[in-house]
C-alpha positions as CSV (number, residue, x, y, z in Angstrom):
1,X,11.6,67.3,4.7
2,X,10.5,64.1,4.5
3,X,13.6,61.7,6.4
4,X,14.0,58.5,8.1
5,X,17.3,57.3,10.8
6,X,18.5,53.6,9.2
7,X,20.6,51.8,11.8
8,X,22.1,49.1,10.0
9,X,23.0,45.8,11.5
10,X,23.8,47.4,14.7
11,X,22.7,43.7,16.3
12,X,24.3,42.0,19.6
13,X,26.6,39.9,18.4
14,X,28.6,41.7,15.5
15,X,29.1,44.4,17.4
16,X,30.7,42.4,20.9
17,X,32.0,40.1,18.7
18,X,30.7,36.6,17.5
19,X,33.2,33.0,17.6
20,X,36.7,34.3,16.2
21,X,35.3,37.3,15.3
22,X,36.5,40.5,17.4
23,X,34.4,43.4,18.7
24,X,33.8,46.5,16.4
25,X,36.1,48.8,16.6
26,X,35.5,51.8,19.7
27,X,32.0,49.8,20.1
28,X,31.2,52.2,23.6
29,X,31.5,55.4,21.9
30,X,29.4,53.9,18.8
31,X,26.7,52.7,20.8
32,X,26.4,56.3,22.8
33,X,26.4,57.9,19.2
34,X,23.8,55.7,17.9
35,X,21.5,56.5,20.9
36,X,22.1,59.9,20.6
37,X,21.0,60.3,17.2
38,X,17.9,57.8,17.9
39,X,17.1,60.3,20.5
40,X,16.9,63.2,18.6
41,X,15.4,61.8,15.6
42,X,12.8,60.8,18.5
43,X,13.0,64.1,19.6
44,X,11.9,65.4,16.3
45,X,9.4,62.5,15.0
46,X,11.8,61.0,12.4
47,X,10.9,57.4,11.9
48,X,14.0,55.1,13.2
49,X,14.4,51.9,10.9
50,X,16.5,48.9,11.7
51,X,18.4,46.6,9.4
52,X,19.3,43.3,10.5
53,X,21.6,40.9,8.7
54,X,20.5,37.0,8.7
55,X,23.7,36.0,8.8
56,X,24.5,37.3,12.3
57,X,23.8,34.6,15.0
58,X,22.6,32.3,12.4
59,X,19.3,34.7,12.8
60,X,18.4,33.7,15.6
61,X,18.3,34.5,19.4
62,X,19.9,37.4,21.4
63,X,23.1,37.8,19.2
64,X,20.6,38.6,16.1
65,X,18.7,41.2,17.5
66,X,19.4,44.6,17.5
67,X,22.1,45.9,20.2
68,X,20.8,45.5,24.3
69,X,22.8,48.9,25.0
70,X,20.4,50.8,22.3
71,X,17.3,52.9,23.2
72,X,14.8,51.0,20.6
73,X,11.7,53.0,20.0
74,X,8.5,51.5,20.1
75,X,7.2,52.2,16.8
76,X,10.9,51.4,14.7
77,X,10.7,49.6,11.9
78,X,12.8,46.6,11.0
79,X,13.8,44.8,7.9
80,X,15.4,41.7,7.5
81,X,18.1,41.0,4.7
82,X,20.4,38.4,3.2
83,X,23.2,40.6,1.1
84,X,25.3,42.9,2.3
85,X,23.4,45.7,0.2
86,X,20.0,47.0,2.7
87,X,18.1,47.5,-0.1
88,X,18.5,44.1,-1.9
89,X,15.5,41.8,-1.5
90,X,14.2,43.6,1.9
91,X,11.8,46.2,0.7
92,X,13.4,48.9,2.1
93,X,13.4,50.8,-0.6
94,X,9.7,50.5,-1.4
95,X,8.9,51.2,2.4
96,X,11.2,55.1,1.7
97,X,9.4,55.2,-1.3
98,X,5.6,55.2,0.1
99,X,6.8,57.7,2.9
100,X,8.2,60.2,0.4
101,X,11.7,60.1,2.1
102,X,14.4,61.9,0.5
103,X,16.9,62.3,3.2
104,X,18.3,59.1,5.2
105,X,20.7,59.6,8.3
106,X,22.6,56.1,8.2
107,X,24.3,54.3,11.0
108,X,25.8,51.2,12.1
109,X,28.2,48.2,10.7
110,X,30.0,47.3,9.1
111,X,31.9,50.2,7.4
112,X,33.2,48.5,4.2
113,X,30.4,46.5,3.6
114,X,26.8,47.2,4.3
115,X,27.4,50.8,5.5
116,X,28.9,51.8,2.0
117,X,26.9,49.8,-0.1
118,X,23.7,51.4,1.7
119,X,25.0,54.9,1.1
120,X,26.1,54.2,-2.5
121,X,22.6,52.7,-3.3
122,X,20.3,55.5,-1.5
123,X,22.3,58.1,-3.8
124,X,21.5,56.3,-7.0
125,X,18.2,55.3,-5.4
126,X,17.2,59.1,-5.1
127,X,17.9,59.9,-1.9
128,X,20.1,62.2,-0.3
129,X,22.5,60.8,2.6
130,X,23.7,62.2,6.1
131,X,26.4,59.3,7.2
132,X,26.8,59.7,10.7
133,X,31.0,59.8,10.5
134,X,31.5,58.6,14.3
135,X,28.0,56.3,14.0
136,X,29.7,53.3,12.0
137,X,32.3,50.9,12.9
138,X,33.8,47.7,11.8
139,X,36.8,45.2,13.1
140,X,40.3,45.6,11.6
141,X,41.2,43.5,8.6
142,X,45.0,42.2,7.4
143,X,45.5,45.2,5.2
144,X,43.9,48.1,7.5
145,X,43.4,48.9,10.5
146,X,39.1,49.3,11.7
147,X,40.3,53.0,12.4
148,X,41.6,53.3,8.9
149,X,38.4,51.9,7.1
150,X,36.3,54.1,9.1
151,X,38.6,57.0,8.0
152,X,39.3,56.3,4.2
153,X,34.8,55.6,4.2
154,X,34.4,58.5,6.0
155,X,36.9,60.9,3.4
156,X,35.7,58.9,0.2
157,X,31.8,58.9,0.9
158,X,31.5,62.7,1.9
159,X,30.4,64.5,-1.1
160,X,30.0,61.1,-3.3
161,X,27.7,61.6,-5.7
162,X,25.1,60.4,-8.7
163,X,24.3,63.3,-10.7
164,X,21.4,64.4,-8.5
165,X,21.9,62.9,-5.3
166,X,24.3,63.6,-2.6
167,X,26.3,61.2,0.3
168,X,27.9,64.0,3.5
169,X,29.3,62.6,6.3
170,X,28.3,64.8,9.5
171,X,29.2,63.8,13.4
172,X,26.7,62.5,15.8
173,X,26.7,65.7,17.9
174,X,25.7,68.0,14.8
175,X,22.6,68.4,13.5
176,X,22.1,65.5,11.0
177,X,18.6,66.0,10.6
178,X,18.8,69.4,9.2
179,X,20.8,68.2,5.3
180,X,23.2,70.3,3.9
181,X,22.9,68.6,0.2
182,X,22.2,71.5,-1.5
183,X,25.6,73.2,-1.8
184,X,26.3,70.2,-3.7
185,X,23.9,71.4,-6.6
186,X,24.7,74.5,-7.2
């Protein structure tokens, strides 16, 4: 099966924290979760993509790029965006597209915005998702707590649906690259 790892905005300064801005939520263990999965998608030759937001560290310098702590692998592949959605205006899509992916593993922040908005869009973009559950994180906001986003994206986006395609939400120590979609369909 043809499948990529998308790490989105997992960059330097959203996830320490940027100006009044907290740190993400249990940022240690996300880091170690993202590295783990980037070392088995490594492991087993799935492409690792990275999705940086513009608007973090003005897009510049150390806070913009993608977290110190991660094991980047030489041959990743990183798009730029504006919006919160990755597939808006980046290319992304047309860069799954020419591989023939139909299975993404997504990661990274923040849980409420770009990480649902990605997952919602790959389903109705034709592709099945694998959210890592403990591989996204976001700050808490006045309603909720970060803990209880996670949780209520985490319970809402596993089994979400468009007709054909299919959003689970799996840990980082399972298998992620092997999907199981299909129970889904029948």
């Amino acid at each position: 099966m043809n499948q990529v790892l998308i790490v989105i905005d997992a960059q330097q300064a959203l996830i320490e924290g940027m100006g009044e801005q907290q740190a993400v939520y249990n940022k240690e263990q996300l880091l170690q979760n993202i590295n783990l999965v980037i070392a088995t998608a490594q492991t087993l030759d799935v492409p690792v993509i990275f999705v940086r937001d513009l608007d973090v560290a003005a897009g510049v310098g150390a806070g913009f790029e993608v977290h110190e702590a991660l094991s980047i692998p030489a041959d990743s592949v990183y798009f730029n965006k504006k919006a919160t959605n990755a597939f808006y205006g980046t290319g992304l899509l047309e860069h799954l597209q020419q591989l023939k992916i139909q299975h993404l593993v997504i990661m990274g922040c923040a849980t409420q915005h770009c990480i649902d908005s990605a997952v919602r869009t790959a389903t109705i973009s034709g592709f099945d998702v694998t959210l890592v559950g403990d591989g996204h994180s976001t700050t808490d906001h006045e309603l909720l707590s970060a803990e209880q986003i996670i949780a209520h994206h985490n319970k809402t986006l596993h089994g979400h649906y468009n007709v054909d395609h299919f959003a689970i939400v799996r840990k980082a120590a399972e298998d992620v690259f092997t999907p199981t979609h299909d129970h889904y369909r029948d």
